[in-house]
C-alpha positions in Angstrom: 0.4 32.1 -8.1 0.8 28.5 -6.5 1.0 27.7 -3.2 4.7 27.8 -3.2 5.0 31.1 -4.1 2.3 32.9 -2.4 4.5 32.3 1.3 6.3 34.7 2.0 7.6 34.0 5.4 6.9 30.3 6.8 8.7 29.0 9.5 9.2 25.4 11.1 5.7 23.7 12.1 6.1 21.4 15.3 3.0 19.4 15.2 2.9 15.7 16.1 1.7 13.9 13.7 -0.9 10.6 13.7 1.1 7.9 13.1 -0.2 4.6 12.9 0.4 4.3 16.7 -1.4 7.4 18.0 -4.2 6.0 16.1 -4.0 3.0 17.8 -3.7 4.6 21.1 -6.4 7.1 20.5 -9.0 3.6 20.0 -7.5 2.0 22.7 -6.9 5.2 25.9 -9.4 8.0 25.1 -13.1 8.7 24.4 -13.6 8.7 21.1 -13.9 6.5 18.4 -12.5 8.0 15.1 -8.3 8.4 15.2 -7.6 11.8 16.6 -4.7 13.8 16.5 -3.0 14.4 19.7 -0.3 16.8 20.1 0.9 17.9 23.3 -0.2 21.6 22.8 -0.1 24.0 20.2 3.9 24.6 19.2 4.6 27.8 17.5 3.1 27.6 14.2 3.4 28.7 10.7 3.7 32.6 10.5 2.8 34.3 7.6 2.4 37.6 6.2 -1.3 38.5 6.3 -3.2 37.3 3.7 -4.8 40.3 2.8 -1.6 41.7 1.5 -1.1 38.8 -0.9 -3.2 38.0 -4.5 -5.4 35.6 -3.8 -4.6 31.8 -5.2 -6.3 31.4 -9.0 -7.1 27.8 -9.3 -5.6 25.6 -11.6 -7.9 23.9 -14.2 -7.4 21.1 -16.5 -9.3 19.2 -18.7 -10.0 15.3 -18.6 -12.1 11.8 -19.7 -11.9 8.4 -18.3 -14.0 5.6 -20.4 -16.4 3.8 -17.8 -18.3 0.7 -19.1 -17.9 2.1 -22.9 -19.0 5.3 -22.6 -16.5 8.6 -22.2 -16.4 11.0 -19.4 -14.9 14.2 -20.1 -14.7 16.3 -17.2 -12.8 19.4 -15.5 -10.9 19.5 -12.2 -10.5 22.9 -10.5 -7.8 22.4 -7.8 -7.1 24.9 -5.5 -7.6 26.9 -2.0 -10.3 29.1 -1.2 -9.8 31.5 1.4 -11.5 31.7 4.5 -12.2 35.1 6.1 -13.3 37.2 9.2 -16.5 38.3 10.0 -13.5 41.9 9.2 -12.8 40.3 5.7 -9.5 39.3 6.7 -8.6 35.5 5.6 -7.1 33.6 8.1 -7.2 29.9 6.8 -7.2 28.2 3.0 -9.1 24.9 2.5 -7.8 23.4 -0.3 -9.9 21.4 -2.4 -10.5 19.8 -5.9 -13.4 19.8 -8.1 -14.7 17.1 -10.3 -17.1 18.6 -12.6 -18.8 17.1 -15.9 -18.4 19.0 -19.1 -21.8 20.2 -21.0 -23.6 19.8 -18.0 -26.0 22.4 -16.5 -25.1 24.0 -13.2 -28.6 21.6 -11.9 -26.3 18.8 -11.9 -26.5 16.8 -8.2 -23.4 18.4 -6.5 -21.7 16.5 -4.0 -19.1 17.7 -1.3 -16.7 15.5 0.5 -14.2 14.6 3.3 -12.8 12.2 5.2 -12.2 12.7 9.4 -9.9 11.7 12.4 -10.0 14.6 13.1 -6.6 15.5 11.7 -7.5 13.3 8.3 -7.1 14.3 4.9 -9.7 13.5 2.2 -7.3 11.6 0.2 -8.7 8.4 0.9 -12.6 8.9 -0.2 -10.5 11.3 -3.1 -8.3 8.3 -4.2 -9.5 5.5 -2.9 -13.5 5.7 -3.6 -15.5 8.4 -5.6 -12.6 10.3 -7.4 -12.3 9.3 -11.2 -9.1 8.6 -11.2 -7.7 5.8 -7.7 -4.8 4.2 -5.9 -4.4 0.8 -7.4 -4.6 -1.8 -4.5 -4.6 -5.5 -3.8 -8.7 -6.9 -5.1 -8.8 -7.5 -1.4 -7.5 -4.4 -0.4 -4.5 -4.6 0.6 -1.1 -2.8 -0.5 0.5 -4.4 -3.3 4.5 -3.9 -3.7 6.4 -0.6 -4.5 6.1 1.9 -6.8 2.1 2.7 -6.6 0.1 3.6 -9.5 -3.4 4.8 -10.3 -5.4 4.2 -12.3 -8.7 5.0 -14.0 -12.1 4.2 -11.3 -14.6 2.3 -12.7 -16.7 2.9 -9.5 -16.5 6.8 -9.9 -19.8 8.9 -8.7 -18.9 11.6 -11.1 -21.4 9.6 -13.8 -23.8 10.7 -11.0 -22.6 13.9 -9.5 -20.2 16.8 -9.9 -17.3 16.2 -6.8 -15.7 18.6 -4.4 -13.2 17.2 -2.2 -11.9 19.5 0.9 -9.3 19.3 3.5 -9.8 20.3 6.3 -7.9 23.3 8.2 -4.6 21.4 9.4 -4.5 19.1 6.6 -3.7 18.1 3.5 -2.6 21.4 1.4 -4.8 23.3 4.0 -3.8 26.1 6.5 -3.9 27.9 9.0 -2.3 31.4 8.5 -1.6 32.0 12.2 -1.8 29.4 15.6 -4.8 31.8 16.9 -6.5 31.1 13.5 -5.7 27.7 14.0 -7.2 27.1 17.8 -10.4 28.9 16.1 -11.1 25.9 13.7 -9.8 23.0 15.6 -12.7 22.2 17.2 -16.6 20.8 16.2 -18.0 23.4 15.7 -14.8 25.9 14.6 -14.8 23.3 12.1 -18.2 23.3 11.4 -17.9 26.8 10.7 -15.3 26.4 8.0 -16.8 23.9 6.1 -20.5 25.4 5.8 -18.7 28.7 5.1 -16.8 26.8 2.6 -19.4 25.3 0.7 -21.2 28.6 0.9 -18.6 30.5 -1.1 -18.2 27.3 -3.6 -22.0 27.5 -4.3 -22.1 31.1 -4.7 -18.2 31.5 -6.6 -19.4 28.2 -9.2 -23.2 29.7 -9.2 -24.6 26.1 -8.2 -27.1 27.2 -6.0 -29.7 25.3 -8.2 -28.0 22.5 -7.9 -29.4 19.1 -5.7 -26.8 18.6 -2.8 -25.2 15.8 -0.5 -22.3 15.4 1.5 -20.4 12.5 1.8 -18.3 12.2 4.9 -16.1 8.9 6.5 -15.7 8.7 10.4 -15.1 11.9 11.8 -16.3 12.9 8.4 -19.9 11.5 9.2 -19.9 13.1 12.6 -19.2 16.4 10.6 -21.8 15.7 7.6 -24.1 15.5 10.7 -23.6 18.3 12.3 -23.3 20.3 9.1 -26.6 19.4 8.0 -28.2 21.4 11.2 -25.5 24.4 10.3 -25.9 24.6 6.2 -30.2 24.2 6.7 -30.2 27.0 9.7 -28.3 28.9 7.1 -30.8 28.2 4.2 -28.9 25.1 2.4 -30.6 22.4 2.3 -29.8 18.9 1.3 -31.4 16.2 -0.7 -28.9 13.3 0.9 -26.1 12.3 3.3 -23.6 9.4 2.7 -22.3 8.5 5.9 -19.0 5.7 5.5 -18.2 4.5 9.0 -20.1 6.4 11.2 -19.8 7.8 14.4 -22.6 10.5 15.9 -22.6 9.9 20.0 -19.4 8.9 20.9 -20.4 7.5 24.2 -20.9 4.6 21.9 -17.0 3.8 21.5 -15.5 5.7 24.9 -14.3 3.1 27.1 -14.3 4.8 30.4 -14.9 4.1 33.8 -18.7 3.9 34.3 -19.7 3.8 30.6 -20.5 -0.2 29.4 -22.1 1.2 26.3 -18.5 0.8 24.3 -18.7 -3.2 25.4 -22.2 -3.8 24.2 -21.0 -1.8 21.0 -18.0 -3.4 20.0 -19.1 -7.1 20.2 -20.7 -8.1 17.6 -17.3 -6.6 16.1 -15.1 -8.5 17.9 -17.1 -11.8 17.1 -16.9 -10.7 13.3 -13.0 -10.1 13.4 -12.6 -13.5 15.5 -15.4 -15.8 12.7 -12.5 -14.0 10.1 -9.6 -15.6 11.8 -11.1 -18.8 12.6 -10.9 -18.0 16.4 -14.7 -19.4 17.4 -16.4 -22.9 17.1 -16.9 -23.8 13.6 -20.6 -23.0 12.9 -19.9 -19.5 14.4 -16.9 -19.0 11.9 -18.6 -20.2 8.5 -21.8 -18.0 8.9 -20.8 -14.2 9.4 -24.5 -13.3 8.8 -26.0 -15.7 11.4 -23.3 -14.8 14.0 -23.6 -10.9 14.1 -28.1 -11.7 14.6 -26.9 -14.2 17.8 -24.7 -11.5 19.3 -26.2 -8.3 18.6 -29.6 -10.4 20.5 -27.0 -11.8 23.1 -25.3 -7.5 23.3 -29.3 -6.0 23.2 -31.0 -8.3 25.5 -28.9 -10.3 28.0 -25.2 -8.4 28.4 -26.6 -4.6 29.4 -28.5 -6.5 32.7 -25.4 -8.1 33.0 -23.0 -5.0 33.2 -25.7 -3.2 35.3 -25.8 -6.1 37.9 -21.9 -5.5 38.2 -21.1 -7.2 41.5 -24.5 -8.7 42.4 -24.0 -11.1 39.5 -24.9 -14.4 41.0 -22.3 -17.0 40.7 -24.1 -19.0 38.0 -25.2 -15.8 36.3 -21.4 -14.7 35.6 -20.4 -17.7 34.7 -22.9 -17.6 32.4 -21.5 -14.1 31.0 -17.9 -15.3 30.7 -19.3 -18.5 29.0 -20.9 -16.4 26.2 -17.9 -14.1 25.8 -15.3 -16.5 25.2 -17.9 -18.0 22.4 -18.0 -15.1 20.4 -14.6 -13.2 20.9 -12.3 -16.2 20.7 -11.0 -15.2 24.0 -10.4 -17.2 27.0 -12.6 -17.4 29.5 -9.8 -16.8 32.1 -9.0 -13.8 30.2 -12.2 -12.9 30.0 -13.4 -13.1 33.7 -10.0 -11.2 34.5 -11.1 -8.5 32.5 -14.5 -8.1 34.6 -16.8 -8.9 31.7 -15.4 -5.7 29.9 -12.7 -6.5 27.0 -11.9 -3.1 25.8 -10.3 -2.6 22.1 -6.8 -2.3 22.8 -6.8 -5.5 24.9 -8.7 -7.7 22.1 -6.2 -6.3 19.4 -3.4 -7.6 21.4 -5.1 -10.5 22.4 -7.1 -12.5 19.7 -3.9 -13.9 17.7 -1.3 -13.6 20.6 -0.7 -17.3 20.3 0.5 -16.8 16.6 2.7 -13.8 17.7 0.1 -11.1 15.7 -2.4 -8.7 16.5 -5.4 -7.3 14.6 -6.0 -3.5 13.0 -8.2 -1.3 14.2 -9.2 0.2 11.3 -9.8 -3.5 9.6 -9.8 -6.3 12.0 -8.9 -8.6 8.9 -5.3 -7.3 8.5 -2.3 -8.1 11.0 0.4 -6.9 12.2 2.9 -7.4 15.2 4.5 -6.2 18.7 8.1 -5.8 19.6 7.3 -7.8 22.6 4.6 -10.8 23.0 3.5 -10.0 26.2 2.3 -6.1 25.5 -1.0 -5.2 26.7 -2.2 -3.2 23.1 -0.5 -3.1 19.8 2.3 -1.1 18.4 0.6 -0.1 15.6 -2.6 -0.6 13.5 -1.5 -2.6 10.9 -4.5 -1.9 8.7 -3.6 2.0 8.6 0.0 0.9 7.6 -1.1 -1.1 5.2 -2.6 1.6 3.5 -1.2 4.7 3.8 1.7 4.4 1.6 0.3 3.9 -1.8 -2.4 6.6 -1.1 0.7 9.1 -0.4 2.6 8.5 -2.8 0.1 8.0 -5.5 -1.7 11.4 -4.6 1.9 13.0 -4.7 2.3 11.9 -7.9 -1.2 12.8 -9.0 -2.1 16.4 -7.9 1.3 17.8 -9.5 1.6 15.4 -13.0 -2.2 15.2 -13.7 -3.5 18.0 -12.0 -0.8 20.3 -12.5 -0.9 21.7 -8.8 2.4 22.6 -8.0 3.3 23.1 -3.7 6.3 22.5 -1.7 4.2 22.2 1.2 4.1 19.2 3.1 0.9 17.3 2.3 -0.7 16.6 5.9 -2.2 13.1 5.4 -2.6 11.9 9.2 -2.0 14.8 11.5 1.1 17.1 11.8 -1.2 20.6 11.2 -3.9 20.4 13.9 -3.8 21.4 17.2 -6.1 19.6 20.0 -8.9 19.2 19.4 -12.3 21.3 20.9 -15.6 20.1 21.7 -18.5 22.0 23.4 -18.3 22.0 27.2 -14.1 22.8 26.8 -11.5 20.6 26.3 -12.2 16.9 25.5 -14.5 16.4 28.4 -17.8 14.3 28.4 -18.9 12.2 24.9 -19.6 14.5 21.7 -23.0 13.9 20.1 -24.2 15.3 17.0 -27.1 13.2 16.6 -29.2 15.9 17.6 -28.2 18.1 14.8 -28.8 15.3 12.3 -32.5 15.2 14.1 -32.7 19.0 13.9 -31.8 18.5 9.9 -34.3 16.1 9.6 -37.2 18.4 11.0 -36.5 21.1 9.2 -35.4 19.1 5.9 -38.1 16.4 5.9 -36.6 15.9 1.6 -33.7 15.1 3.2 -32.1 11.2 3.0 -29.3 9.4 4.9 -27.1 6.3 3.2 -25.5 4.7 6.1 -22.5 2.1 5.0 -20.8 0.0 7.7 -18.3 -2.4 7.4 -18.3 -6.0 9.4 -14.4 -5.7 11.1 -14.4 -1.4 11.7 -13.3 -1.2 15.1 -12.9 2.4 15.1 -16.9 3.4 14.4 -18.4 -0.3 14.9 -21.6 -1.0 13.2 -23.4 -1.7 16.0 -22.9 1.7 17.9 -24.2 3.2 15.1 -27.4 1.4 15.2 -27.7 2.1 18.9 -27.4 5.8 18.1 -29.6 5.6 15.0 -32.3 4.1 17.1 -32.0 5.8 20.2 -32.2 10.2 18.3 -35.5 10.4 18.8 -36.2 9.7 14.6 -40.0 9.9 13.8 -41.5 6.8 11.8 -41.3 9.2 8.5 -37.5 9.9 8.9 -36.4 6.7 9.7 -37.6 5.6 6.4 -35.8 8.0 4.8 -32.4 6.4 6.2 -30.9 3.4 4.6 -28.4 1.1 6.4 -26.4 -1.0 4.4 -23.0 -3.9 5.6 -20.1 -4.8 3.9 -17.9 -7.9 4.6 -14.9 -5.0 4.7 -13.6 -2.7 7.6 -13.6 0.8 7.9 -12.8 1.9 4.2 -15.3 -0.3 3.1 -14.6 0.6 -0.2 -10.5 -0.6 -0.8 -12.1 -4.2 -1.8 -13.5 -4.8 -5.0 -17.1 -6.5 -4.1 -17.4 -4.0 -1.3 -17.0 -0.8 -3.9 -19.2 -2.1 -6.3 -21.6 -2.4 -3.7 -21.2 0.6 -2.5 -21.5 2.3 -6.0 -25.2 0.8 -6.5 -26.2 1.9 -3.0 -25.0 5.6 -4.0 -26.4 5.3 -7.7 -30.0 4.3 -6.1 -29.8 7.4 -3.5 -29.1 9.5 -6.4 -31.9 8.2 -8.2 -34.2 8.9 -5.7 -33.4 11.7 -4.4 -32.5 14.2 -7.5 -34.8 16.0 -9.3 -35.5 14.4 -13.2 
């Protein structure tokens, strides 16, 4: 029975969603990196009859092709929600998925399993946007084009490379929690951690594909998840041939603007001089070579800036003005804006900031799209313009999709950004300190020396910006041997690095060599 029928008592859910502008203030007032869901507190939830007393959900399956570069795909997708029990055997949450898989093949075929992050993200956009076979038709550049959205067929699918599973986690999408205890067990690292491995655990042994090569594939909260579930699925006897990680954030001390942490200012720079070089905001040789500008301020951000920020008030006169001179040169910032902000321009600020003479500001998500405020003289933005940008065609499209192609029929509300998660848990309680699962990912790596890492960054993310993530990636504690078994790849895109045509195609190759490489022949 679908999802609609299988409720049998489900009352209101008062959740507060991620809207565009709790993403914006999550970047712009708290730790972390990634957008995260922030509801006041857990409202009385969804209350169901225990599972146990209803039929489990039989997926639906359907049969398709798509015809990529003259040659036919035909391929199954599963669609459906598996349940997640007790240690009792009682299920308390459904992760709903759907499953790409290639017809004729042998169960050996790579398998890959994806999601996207926030936390309080649904895998729509790598689904419909990036690997699925079928995607939301955008703008070459990216951006939305007008009303009604359509899909069509992806030329730059990974199922000519690998079977696809793509999962939502608990809280979103067509995924649930069946009571607010259930819920408060999962909303967290490594609650969440928990479901996923246990997840792929019961797909591997339902769809007997425990012969099969496997990789995640994870985008921004999604990477910090493929990280940390490489150390869970390896100390439960999975092990992986490869990671994709889109946007990544492992240490998030590396985008937590707070009070006595500078690391966020060295790490968004060489972001902020990208976004600016986009807009024409710096001197003329700065804006014409992207390439050439992020080499002189990531030297600038590693050598000179971190003595800077340590001196803090010892700066000698000359010295400061030496800072605020180099600032202004790659932000596009004044400089009396920039020695008002101490040397430290935090995210929200240069948002606001960077186009305020032209009465815009800049996404988060993609510093190349804009936006504006109600009022010219606001502090931070409104909104992200890049996540508006975007979320309509993926929601309606992927409304359209899962019930006309796919033939999965639900009444449920589809959780895109937020609305089903509670806060959000880290180790230590609460939201306290900076979460780090580069550890994990070194754990993986010892135990799982097979193991390889794709690492794809775009030039104008200022949610996970590229340069935090080499800070982390260089500073885990990687031997020699495993750092060779990571690739790090840019694209001239933002944090979906894969909306614009060059920057998918790009992508594709980088995924169809890690496949080659790494998959038994």
């Amino acid at each position: 029975m679908l999802a609609s029928r299988r409720i049998l008592l489900l009352f209101a859910v008062a959740f507060t969603s991620l809207s565009g502008t709790a993403q914006q203030r999550a970047g712009a007032g708290t730790q972390y990196g990634p957008a995260t869901a922030q509801p006041g507190g857990i409202q009385p939830a969804a209350t169901l009859i225990h599972k146990d007393e209803v039929p489990e959900e039989k997926p639906v399956v359907t049969q398709h092709s798509i015809t990529l570069h003259g040659k036919t795909l035909a391929y199954t997708a599963t669609t459906g929600r598996m349940p997640i029990k007790t240690s009792a055997g009682v299920t308390d949450a459904e992760m709903f998925y759907v499953a790409y898989t290639l017809d004729g093949a042998t169960k050996k075929r790579p398998l890959t399993f994806v999601f996207n992050g926030g936390p309080g993200s649904a895998t729509i956009w790598l689904h419909m946007g990036a690997f699925g076979p079928r995607k939301v038709r955008m703008l070459p550049n990216g951006f939305m084009p007008a009303p009604p959205f359509e899909i069509e067929d992806n030329e730059q699918t990974w199922l000519d490379q690998t079977d696809l599973v793509f999962i939502d986690a608990i809280g979103t999408g067509y995924s649930r929690a069946l009571s607010p205890e259930a819920g408060k067990k999962y909303w967290g690292l490594l609650g969440d951690l928990d479901a996923f491995g246990e997840f792929i655990r019961l797909y591997l042994q339902k769809n007997s594909r425990w012969q099969s090569p496997l990789y995640l594939a994870g985008e921004s909260y999604g990477t910090t998840r493929a990280a940390g579930l490489s150390g869970w699925l390896v100390d439960h006897g999975i092990a992986l041939n490869g990671i994709v990680l889109i946007s990544t954030v492992l240490n998030f001390q590396s985008t937590g603007f707070a009070v006595g942490n500078d690391l966020p200012y060295i790490s968004f720079l060489p972001t902020y001089a990208l976004t600016a070089a986009y807009h024409h905001k710096l001197a003329p040789e700065l804006n014409d070579h992207p390439e050439a500008l992020k080499k002189e301020v990531e030297a600038w951000a590693t050598t000179e800036y971190p003595v800077i920020l340590q001196k803090g008030d010892s700066l000698t006169p000359a010295e400061y003005q030496s800072a605020v001179d180099h600032l202004a040169r790659f932000t596009g910032l004044s400089k009396t804006f920039i020695a008002h902000s101490d040397l430290r321009v935090d995210l929200s600020h240069f948002d606001a900031e960077l186009l305020r003479e032209e009465g815009k500001t800049v996404g988060r998500l993609d510093g190349r799209f804009t936006g504006t405020n109600a009022s010219g003289t606001q502090q931070s933005t409104d909104f992200d313009p890049s996540e508006a940008g975007i979320r309509p065609p993926y929601t309606s499209a992927f409304g359209d999709y899962v019930k006309q192609e796919l033939n999965y029929d639900s009444d449920l509300v589809y959780w895109v950004l937020g609305g089903g998660i509670g806060p959000w848990e880290y180790p230590g309680g609460g939201r306290s300190g900076f979460p780090d699962v580069s550890q994990m990912l070194l754990r993986a790596f010892a135990k799982n020396p097979y193991m390889h890492v794709l690492v794809a960054e775009g030039y104008y993310d200022a949610a996970t910006p590229l340069f935090g993530v080499e800070y982390t990636l260089n500073h885990m504690g990687l031997t020699p041997e495993m750092h060779k078994n990571i690739v790090r790849d840019t694209f001239v895109a933002g944090h979906m690095v894969y909306i614009d045509t060059p920057s998918i195609k790009k992508l594709k190759k980088d995924v169809d060599t890690l496949y080659r490489e790494t998959a038994p022949k």
